[in-house]
C-alpha positions as semicolon CSV with decimal commas, in nm:
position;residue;x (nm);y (nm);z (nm)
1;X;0,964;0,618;-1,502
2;X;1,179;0,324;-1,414
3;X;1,132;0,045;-1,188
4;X;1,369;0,178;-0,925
5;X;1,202;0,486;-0,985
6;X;0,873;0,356;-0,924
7;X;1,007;0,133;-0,606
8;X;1,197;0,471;-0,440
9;X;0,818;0,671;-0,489
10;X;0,583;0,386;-0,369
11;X;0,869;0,366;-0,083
12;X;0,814;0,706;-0,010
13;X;1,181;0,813;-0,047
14;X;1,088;1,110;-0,249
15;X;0,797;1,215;-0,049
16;X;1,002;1,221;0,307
17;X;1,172;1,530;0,230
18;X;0,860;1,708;0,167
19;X;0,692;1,561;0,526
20;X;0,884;1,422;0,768
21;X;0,584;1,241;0,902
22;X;0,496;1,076;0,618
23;X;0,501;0,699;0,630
24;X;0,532;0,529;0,283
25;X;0,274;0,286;0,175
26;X;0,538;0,001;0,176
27;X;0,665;0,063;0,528
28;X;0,286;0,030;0,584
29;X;0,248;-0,271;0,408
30;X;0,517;-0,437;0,458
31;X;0,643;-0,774;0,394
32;X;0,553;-0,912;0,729
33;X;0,195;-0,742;0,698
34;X;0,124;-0,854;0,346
35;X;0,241;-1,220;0,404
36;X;-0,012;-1,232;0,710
37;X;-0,314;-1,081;0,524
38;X;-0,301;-1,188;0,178
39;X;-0,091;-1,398;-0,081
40;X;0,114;-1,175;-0,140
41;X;0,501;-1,079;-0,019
42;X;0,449;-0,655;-0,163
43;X;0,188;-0,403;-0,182
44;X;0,354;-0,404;-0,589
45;X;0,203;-0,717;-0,641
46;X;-0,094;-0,658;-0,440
47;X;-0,165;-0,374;-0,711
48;X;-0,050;-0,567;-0,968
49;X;-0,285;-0,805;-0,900
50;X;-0,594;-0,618;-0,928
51;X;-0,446;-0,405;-1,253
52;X;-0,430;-0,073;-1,068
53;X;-0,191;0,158;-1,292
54;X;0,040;0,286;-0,951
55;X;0,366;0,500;-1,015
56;X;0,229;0,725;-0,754
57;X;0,083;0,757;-0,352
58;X;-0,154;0,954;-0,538
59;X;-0,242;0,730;-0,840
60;X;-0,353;0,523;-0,522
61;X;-0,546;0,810;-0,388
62;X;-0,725;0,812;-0,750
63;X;-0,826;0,484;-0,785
64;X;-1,221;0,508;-0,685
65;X;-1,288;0,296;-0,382
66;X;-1,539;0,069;-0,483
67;X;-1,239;-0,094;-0,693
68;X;-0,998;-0,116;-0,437
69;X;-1,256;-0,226;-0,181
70;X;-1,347;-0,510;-0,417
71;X;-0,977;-0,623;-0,463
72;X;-0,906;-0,583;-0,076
73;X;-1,210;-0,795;-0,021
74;X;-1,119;-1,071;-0,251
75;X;-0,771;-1,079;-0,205
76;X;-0,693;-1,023;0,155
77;X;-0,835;-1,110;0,473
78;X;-1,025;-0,743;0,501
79;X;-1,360;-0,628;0,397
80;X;-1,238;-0,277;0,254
81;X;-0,963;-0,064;0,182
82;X;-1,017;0,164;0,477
83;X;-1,005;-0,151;0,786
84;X;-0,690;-0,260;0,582
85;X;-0,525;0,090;0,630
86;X;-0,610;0,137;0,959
87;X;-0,534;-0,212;1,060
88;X;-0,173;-0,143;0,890
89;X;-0,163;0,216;1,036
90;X;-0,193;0,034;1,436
91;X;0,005;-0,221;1,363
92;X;0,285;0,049;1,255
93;X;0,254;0,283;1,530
94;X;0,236;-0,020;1,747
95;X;0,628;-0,093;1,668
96;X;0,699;0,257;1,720
């Protein structure tokens, strides 16, 4: 899979067809959102960071929790996984 590839799935381009309600991870985590909870400026580097193998929305959904919870935890300013994406999920349906 190529990098554009890779960028047009985590974007959620391919998944849209299949659900119109479906909100990719990086409309989620945005720039904006990123910048003002972690270091970083992409939920790519956020994963990259923490070494999570991601060409997927559901390689995400496979990585066990306890990981992800750690990396949210030491890399952003959230205790888990789950307060991050519901945090992002409000904030989103907040511009709405």
């Amino acid at each position: 899979m190529s990098f554009d590839e890779l960028l047009k799935d985590l974007q959620g381009e391919k998944t849209v067809q299949e659900d119109p309600n479906h909100v990719s991870f990086d409309e989620l985590f945005n720039e904006l959102f990123m910048s003002k909870h972690s270091s970083f400026k992409s939920f790519e580097a956020f994963l990259e960071k923490g070494s999570f193998q991601v060409k997927t929305q559901e390689d995400i959904n496979n990585i066990p929790d306890e990981f992800l919870d750690r990396h949210v935890a030491r890399e952003t300013d959230f205790a888990d996984w789950k307060s991050m994406l519901d945090t992002a999920t409000k904030e989103y349906a907040g511009k709405k």
